[in-house]
N, C-alpha and C positions, 0 to 999 in steps of 0.2 A: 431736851427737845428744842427744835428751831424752829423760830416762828414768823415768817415776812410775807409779802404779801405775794409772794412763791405757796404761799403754803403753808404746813405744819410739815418737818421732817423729825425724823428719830429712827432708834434702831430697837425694834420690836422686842421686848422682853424688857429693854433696857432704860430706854425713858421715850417710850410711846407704847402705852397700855392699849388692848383694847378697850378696855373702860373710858379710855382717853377720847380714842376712837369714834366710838359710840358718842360719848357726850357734843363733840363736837360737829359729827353729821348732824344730831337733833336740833343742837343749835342753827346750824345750815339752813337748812328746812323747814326751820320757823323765821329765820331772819328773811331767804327767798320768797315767802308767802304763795309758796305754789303748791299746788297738788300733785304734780309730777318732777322726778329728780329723776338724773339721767345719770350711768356709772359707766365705767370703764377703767381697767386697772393696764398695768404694763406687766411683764415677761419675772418679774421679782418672783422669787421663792414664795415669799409672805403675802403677798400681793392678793391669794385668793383667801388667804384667812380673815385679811383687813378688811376686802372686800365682801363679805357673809355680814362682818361687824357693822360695817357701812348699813349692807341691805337690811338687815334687822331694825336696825334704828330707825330707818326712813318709814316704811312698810310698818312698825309698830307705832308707829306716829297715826297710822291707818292712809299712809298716803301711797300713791303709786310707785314706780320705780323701775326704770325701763335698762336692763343691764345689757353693755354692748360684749361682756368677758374682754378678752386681750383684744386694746385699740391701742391707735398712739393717741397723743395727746391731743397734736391737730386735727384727730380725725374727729375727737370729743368734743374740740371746741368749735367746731362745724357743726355737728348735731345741735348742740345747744342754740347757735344761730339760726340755724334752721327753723330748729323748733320753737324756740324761744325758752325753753326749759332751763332752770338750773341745771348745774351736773356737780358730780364728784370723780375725779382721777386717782386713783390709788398711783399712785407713783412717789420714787423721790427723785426724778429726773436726771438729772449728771453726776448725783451720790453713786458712790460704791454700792454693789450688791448687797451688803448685811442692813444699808441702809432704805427705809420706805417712808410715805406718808402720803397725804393729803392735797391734794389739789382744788382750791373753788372755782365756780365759773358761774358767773352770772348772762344771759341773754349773748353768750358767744364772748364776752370778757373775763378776763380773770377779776377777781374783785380788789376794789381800794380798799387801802387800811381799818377805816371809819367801818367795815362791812367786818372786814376781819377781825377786828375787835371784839364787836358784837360776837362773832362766830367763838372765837376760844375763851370769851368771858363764862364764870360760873354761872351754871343752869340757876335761874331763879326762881322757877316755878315748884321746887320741890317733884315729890313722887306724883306722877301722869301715868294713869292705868293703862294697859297697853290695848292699839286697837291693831285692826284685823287690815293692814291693806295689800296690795298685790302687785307682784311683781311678776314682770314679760321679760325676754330675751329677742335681741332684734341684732339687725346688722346695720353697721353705717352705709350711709351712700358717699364716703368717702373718694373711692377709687371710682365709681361711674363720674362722678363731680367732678374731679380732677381728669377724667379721660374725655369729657364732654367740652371742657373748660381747651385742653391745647390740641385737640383733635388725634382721633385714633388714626393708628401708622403715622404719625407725622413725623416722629423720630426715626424711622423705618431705617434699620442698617447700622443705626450708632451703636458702637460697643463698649457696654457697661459693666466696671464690675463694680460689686458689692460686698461692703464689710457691715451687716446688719447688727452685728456687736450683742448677738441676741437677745433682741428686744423686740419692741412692739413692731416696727419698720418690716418684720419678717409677716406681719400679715397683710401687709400692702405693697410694699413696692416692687417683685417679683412680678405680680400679676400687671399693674400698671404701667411698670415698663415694658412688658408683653403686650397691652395694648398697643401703646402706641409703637411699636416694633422695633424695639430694641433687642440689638442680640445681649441677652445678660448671662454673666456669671455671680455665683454669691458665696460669700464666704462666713463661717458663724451665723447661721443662718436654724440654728437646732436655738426655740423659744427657753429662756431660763438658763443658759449654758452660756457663761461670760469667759471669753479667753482673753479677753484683753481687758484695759482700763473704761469703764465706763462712757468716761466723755471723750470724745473722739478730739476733741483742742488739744488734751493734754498727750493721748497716746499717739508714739510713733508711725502707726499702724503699718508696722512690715510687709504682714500676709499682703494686703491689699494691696502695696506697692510693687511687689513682687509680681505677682496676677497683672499687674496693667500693664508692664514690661513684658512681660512672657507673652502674654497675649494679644501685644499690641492695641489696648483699648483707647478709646476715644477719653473715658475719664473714669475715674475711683470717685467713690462716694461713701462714707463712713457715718454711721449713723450714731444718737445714744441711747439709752434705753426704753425711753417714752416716746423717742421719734419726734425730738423738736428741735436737734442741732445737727446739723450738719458741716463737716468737711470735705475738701476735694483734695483727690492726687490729680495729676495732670497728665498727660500723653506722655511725658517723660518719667513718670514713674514719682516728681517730686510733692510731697506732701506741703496743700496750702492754707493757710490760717484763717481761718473767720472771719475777718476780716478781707481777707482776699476773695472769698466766696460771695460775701456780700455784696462789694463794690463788685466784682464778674458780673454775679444779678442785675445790678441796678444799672448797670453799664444798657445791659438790652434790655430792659423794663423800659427807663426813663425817656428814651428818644423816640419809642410806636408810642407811648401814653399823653405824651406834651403834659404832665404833673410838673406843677412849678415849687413844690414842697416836698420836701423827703424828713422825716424826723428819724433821728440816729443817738444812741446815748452817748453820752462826755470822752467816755475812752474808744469811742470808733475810730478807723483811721482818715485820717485828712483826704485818703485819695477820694473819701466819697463826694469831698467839696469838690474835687476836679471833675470828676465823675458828672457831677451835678451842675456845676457852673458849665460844663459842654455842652448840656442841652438847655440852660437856660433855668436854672429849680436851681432853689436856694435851701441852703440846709440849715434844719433848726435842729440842737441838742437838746436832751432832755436825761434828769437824773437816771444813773443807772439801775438798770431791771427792766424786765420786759412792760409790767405793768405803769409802768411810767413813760416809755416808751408807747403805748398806745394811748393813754390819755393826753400825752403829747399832739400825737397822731389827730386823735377826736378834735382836740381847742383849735388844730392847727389846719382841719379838713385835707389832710393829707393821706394820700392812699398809699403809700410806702415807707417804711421806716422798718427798723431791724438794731440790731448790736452784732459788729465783727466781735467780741470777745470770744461770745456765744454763739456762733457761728448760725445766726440768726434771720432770715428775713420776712419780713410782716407784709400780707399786701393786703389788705383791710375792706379791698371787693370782695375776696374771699373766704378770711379768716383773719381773725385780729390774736394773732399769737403768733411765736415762732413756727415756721414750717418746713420744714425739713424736704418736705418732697415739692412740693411745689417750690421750692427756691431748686434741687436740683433739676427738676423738668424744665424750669428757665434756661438754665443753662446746657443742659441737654438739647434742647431742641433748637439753641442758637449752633451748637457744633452741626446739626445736621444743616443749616441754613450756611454758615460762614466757616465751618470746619476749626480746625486746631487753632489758627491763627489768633482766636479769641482770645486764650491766654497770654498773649504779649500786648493786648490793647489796650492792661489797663494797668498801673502804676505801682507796684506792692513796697511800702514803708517794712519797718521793725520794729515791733514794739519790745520790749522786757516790763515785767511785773513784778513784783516783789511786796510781799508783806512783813513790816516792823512791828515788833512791840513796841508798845507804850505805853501809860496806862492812858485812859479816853481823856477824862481834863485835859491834862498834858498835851497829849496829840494837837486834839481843838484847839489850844490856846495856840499851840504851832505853826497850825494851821490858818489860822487868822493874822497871823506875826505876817505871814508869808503870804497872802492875801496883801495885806496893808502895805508890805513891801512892795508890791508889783500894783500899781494901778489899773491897771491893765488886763488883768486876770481875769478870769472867769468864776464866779461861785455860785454857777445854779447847784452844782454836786461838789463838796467840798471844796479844792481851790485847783484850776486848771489854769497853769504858765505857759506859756511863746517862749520857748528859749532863744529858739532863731526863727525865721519865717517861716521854717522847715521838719521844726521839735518842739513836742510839748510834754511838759509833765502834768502830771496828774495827782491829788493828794486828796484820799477821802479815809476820814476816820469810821472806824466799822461800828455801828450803831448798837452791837452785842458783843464784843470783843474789844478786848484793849490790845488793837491791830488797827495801822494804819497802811492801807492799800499806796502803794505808789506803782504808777504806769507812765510807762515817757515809750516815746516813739520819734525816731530819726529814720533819715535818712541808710544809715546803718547799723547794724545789730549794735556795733563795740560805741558809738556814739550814745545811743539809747541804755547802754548797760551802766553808760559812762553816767549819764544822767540820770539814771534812779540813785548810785552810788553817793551822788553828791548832792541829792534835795535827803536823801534818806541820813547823810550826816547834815545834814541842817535842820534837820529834824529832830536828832537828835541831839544838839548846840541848843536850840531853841524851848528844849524839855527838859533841861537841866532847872 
């Protein structure tokens, strides 16, 4: 079982018990101190079994428990904002289908470590008699909020399609982009039924690209399966990275909002400092994870911040987590405003990534060699390099794995490949 402050994941039967399950919503819901806990699961096979386990635990604590069945994630972590309520997500977000798990959320945030802790530490209180509480079935006000928020028909005439990658995204965004009056098309669009790779960063996404050519569409929009990453194809049919989605976003966010801070994790790409330095907002990083990322956000009073890996963007009026639809509505309703041309206005780098073995001592110590080499560096998140004005690498040792992440990003792909290659053998010169 995997355990960050993402969550608890695992692959049911295999090392995430319902026993497990159970103990750790109890835990929840006495750590939250609230009387009412809020649920929602995604489109997973296992998803309603985990989800029962969940409901049990809560409800036999004698507490309330308001279940929304199939949401996405941001639509979960809205409710909790709204309400103020804890919640639980049955998801395991951008895992493969066999895998599921656990989502916290405190007051519209995911929880810190210090909470998470508490959460999968050993029950202390021994055997607690079970009591009698009650649970409702409700709907989000996800999709009025977000049709309220950019105005219905506003996108009137823009042509979308949809690779919903069948997930949770298939209970919202159809209708939504129907608001505001977009002609949609959808594809994978039957809930539980995965024909592709999960996380839309990694998969090619064909079908969709195909669809946007044929059909001449304005943009592709590929979801994952809790509905909190998103990618874009473009008018040309060409698939764009997370990073390119992001800065898209913040390109039209930053210049109507005059926000002079955007917070972005270690491995986002540079273009978001051009991005940013154009309207005047200065960009702060912060360690990677979405959760790190908003408490960035919080210290820093900034209302935007996101992760290109994760094809990510936070806008913290709204919802302080990834969002999937509201970062495409951004950009949707800039194409009906300034049309196609949006795609060439903003600058796309190359990243390459790659994971080493190492064992973890090893790595760390490598890591700090290479640090002390470079004065210069960066070590809020492992050790981030300037190779030229224009590439940087990136070196964080995995805090559960003896794997050490490296991500560089240049100017071009064979530059950026060139450069994991060669911090990755100094890595391993330096672990000898």
């Amino acid at each position: 079982m995997i355990v960050s402050v993402s969550g608890i994941r695992g692959i049911p039967t295999e090392d995430l018990s319902l026993t497990e399950v159970s103990r750790v919503s109890r835990n929840f819901a006495r750590v939250s101190g609230s009387q009412e806990v809020l649920l929602a699961r995604d489109t997973r096979s296992t998803g309603q079994v985990i989800g029962r386990a969940v409901s049990a635990a809560i409800i036999g604590r004698g507490l309330k428990l308001v279940d929304f069945g199939v949401a996405s994630t941001p639509a979960l972590f809205r409710e909790s904002l709204l309400r103020g309520k804890p919640a639980i997500m049955v998801t395991a977000s951008h895992n493969e289908p066999e895998f599921n798990g656990l989502k916290f959320i405190i007051d519209g945030k995911g929880i810190v470590k210090d909470t998470l802790d508490s959460v999968v530490a050993p029950e202390q209180n021994g055997f607690e008699p079970l009591q009698q509480g009650r649970i409702r079935r409700s709907r989000t006000s996800y999709v009025d909020d977000l049709a309220r928020m950019f105005g219905e028909n506003s996108c009137e005439g823009v042509k979308v399609a949809l690779d919903l990658g069948g997930g949770a995204a298939i209970m919202h965004a159809v209708p939504l982009l129907g608001k505001l009056g977009c002609i949609v098309t959808a594809v994978n669009d039957t809930p539980g039924l995965f024909n592709r790779r999960i996380d839309p960063t990694l998969d090619e996404l064909y079908l969709l690209r195909q669809i946007v050519t044929a059909k001449q569409c304005d943009i592709g929009l590929g979801f994952d399966c809790d509905g909190d990453r998103l990618v874009i194809v473009d008018d040309a049919g060409f698939k764009r990275t997370g990073d390119f989605m992001l800065t898209l976003a913040l390109s039209q966010l930053l210049p109507a909002s005059r926000e002079k801070c955007v917070v972005v994790s270690m491995d986002t790409t540079q273009a978001v400092d051009e991005v940013a330095g154009e309207s005047g907002a200065r960009v702060v990083r912060s360690k990677v994870g979405e959760a790190n990322v908003v408490s960035k956000m919080i210290e820093s009073e900034a209302r935007f911040g996101g992760e290109g890996s994760s094809g990510g963007l936070i806008d913290g009026s709204f919802n302080y987590c990834r969002d999937s639809m509201l970062a495409a509505l951004v950009i949707v309703k800039a194409l009906k405003q300034k049309k196609r041309g949006i795609y060439r206005r903003v600058r796309s780098y190359h990243q390459t990534r790659s994971a080493l073995q190492l064992p973890r001592p090893k790595a760390i110590r490598a890591i700090r060699t290479l640090a002390a080499r470079n004065p210069d560096s960066d070590t809020t998140d492992g050790v981030k390099i300037w190779v030229t004005n224009k590439s940087w690498v990136l070196l964080r040792a995995s805090g559960t794995e003896d794997v050490v992440r490296v991500s560089a990003e240049a100017e071009t792909a064979s530059k950026a490949a060139q450069i994991v290659q060669s911090y990755s053998n100094k890595l391993k010169e330096l672990s000898r």
